[in-house]
C-alpha positions as CSV (number, residue, x, y, z in Angstrom):
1,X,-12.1,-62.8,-8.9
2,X,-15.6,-62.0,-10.7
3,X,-18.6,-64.5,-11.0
4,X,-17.6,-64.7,-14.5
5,X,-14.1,-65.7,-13.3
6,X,-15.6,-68.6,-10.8
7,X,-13.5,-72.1,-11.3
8,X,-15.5,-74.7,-9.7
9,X,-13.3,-76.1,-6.6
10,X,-11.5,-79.8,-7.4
11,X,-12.6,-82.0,-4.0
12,X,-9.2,-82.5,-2.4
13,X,-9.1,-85.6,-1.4
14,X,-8.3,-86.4,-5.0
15,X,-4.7,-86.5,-4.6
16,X,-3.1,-85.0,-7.6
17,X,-5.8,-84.6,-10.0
18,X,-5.3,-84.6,-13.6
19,X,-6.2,-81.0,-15.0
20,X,-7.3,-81.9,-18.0
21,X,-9.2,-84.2,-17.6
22,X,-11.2,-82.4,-14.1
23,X,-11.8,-79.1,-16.6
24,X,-12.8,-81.1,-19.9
25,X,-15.6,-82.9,-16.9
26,X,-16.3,-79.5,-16.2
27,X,-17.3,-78.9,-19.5
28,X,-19.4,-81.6,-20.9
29,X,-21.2,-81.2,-17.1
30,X,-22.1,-77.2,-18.3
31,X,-20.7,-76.2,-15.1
32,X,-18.8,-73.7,-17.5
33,X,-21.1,-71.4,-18.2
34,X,-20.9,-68.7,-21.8
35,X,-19.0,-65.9,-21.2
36,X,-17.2,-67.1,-18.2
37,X,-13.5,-66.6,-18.3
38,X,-11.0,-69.2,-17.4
39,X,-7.6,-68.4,-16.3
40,X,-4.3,-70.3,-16.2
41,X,-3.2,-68.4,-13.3
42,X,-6.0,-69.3,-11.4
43,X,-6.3,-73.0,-12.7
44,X,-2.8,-73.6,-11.1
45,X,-3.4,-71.6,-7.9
46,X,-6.6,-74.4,-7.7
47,X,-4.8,-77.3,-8.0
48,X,-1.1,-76.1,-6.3
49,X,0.8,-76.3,-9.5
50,X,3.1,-73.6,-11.4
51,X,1.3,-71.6,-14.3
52,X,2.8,-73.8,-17.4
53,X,1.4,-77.4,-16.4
54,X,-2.2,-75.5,-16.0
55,X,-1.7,-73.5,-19.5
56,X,-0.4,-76.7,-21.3
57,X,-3.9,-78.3,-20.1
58,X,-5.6,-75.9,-21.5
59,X,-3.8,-75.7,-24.7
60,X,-4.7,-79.1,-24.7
61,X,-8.4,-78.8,-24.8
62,X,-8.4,-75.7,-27.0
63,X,-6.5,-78.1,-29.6
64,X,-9.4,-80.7,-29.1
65,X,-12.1,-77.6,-29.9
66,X,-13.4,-77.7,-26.3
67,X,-11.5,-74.4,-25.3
68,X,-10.6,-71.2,-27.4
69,X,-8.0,-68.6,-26.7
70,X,-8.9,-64.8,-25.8
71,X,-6.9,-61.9,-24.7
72,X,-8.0,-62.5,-21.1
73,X,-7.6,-66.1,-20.5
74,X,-9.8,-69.4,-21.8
75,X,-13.4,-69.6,-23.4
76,X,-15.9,-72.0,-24.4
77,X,-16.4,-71.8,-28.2
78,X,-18.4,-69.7,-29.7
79,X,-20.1,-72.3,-32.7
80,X,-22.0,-71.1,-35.7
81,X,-24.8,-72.8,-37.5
82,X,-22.4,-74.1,-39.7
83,X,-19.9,-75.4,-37.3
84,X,-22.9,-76.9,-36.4
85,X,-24.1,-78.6,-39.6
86,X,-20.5,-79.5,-40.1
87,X,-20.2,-81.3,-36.7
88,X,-23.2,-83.2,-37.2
89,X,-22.4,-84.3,-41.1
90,X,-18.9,-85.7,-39.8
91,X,-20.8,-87.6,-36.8
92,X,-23.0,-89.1,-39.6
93,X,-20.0,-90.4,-41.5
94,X,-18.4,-92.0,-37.9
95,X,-21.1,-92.6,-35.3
96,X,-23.0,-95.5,-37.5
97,X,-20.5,-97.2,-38.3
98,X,-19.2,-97.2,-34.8
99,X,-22.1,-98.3,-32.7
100,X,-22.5,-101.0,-35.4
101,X,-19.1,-102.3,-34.7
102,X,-19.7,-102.3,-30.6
103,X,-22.5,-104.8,-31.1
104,X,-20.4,-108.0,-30.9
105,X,-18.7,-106.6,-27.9
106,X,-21.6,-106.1,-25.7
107,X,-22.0,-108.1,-22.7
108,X,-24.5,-108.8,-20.6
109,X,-23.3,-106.1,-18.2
110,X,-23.3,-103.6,-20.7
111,X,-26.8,-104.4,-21.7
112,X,-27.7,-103.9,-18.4
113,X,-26.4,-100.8,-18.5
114,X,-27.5,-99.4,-20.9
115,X,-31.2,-100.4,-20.0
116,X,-30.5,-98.5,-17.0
117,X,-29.3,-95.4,-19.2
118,X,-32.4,-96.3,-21.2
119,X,-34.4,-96.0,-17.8
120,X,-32.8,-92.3,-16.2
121,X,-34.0,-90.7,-19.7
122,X,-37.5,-91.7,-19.8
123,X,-37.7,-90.6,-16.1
124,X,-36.1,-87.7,-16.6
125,X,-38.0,-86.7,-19.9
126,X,-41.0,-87.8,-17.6
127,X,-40.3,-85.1,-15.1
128,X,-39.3,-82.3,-17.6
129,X,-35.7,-82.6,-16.5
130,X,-33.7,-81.3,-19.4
131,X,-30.1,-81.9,-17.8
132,X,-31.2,-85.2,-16.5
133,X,-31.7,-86.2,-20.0
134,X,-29.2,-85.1,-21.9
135,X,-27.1,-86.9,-18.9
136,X,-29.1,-90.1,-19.4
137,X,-28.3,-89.9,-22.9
138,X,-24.9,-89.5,-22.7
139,X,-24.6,-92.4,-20.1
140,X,-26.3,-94.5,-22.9
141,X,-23.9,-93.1,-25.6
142,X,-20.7,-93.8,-23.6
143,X,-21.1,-97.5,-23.0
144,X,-21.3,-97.9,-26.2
145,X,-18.9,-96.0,-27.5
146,X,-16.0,-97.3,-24.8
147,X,-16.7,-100.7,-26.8
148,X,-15.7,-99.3,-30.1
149,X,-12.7,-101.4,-31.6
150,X,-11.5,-98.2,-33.0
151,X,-10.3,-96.2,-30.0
152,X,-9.0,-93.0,-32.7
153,X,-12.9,-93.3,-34.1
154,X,-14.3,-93.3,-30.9
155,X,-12.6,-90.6,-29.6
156,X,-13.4,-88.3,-32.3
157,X,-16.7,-88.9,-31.8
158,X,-16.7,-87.9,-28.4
159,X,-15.2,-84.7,-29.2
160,X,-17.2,-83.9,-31.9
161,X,-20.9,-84.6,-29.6
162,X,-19.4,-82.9,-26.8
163,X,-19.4,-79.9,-28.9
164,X,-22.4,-80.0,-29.8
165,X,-23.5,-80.3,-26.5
166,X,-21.6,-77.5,-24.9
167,X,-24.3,-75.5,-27.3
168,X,-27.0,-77.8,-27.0
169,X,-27.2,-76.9,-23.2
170,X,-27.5,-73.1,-24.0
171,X,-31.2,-74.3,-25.3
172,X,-34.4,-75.7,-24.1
173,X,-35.4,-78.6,-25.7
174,X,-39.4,-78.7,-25.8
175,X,-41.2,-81.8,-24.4
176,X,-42.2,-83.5,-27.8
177,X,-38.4,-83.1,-29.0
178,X,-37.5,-85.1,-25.1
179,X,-40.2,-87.6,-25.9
180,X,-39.1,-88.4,-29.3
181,X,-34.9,-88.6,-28.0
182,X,-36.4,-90.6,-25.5
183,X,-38.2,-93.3,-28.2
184,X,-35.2,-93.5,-30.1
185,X,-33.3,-94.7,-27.8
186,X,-35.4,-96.7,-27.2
187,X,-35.4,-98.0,-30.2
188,X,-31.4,-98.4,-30.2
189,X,-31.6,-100.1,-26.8
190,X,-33.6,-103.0,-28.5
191,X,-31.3,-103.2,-31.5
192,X,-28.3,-103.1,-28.9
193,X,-29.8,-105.8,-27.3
194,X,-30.3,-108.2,-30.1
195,X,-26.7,-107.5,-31.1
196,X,-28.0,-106.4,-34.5
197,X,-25.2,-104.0,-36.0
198,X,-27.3,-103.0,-39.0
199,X,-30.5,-102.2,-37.1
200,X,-27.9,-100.1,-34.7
201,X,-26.2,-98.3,-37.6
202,X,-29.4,-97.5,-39.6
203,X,-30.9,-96.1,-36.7
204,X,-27.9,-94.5,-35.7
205,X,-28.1,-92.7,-39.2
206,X,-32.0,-91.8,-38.0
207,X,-31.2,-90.5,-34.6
208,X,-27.9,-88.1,-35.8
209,X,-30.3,-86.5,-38.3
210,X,-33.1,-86.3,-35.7
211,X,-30.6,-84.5,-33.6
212,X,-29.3,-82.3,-35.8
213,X,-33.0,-81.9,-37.3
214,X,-33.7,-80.7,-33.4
215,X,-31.1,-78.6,-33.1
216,X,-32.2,-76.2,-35.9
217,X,-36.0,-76.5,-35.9
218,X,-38.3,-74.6,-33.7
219,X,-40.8,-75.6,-31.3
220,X,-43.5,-76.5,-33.2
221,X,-45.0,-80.2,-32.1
222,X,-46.1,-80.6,-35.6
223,X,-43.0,-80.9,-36.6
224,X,-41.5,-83.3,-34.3
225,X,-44.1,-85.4,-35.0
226,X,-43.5,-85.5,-38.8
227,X,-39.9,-85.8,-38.2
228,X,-40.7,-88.9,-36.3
229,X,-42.4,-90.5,-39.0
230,X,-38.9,-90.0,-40.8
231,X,-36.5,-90.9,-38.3
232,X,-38.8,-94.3,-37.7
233,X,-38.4,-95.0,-41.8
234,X,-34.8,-94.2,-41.7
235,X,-34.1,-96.6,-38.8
236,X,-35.3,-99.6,-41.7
């Protein structure tokens, strides 16, 4: 097997893990990399099962958009700019409304978490730790989104970021892009915590655009600046 062809080993103490779900982890971790190939054959040899409950796994996931089919196996995506674009205009029409709708659900304990979230992405935008922050970030986005009444909604939200972030890890974020993610959630922390579903979904509406806004600009600090200004006047 090539580097390209490396699968990650499964721990085995884990029983009978699901293979789905262990790859799709695999994914949103980046521990697929572009260009690496992954095979059914190899998949089931990994976790001691015959070829057709490894294929139907990932089937599954290239039916969710996390996978695509080659000649030679299983591939992340390759996603244009306007995959892009669309992915981020049909998070803008779901992810507001959804974190909105989490606010009367939120619990002390989820506050607390998602404080802590809050607290692992200034740190890790602090130390210049890209991975650590789009991790933190995640964290903060996933306690929210396991409250969402909507369970359909919220799943096709996941899929849809996810996708975006299986690109978004094959760039470098500068330091005044991390600095502004990390006031912004900030600022959706404090909403959270006031339970304030309009302050949540209006800077919801702010931070999607700033991430998409991100995605496509360049590096220039000017221009996260100014794009701060807008995403602060957005939020209300």
């Amino acid at each position: 097997m090539s580097t390209s062809d490396k699968i990650v080993p499964v721990n085995p103490s884990s029983g009978s893990p699901d293979i789905y779900q262990t790859v799709l982890k695999r994914i949103q971790r980046g521990e697929i990399k572009d260009g690496e190939r992954i095979v059914d054959t190899a998949i089931a040899a990994e976790f001691g099962v015959s070829r057709m409950p490894a294929r139907q796994a990932l089937l599954l996931l290239v039916h969710e958009g996390y996978l695509v089919g080659t000649t030679r196996g299983f591939a992340l995506p390759q996603l244009s700019d306007q995959d892009v674009a669309e992915i981020f205009e049909v998070r803008l029409q779901l992810e507001p409304r959804a974190a909105g709708s989490a606010c009367p659900r939120l619990e002390a304990e989820h506050l607390v978490a998602l404080r802590k979230a809050y607290e692992l992405a200034a740190a890790a935008q602090a130390a210049g730790d890209t991975e650590g922050l789009m991790d933190a970030n995640s964290q903060f986005r996933q306690v929210w989104l396991d409250l969402v009444p909507n369970k359909r909604m919220a799943a096709s939200i996941q899929r849809f970021v996810d996708q975006v972030l299986i690109v978004r890890r094959r760039t470098v974020i500068d330091p005044g892009a991390q600095k502004l993610v990390v006031e912004l959630t900030l600022d959706l922390l404090h909403a959270f915590e006031r339970r304030d579903g309009l302050r949540v979904h209006d800077l919801m509406i702010g931070f999607i655009n700033e991430a998409r806004d991100i995605y496509f600009a360049s590096d220039s600090a000017a221009d996260v600046g100014a794009r701060r200004g807008k995403a602060k006047a957005a939020g209300g």
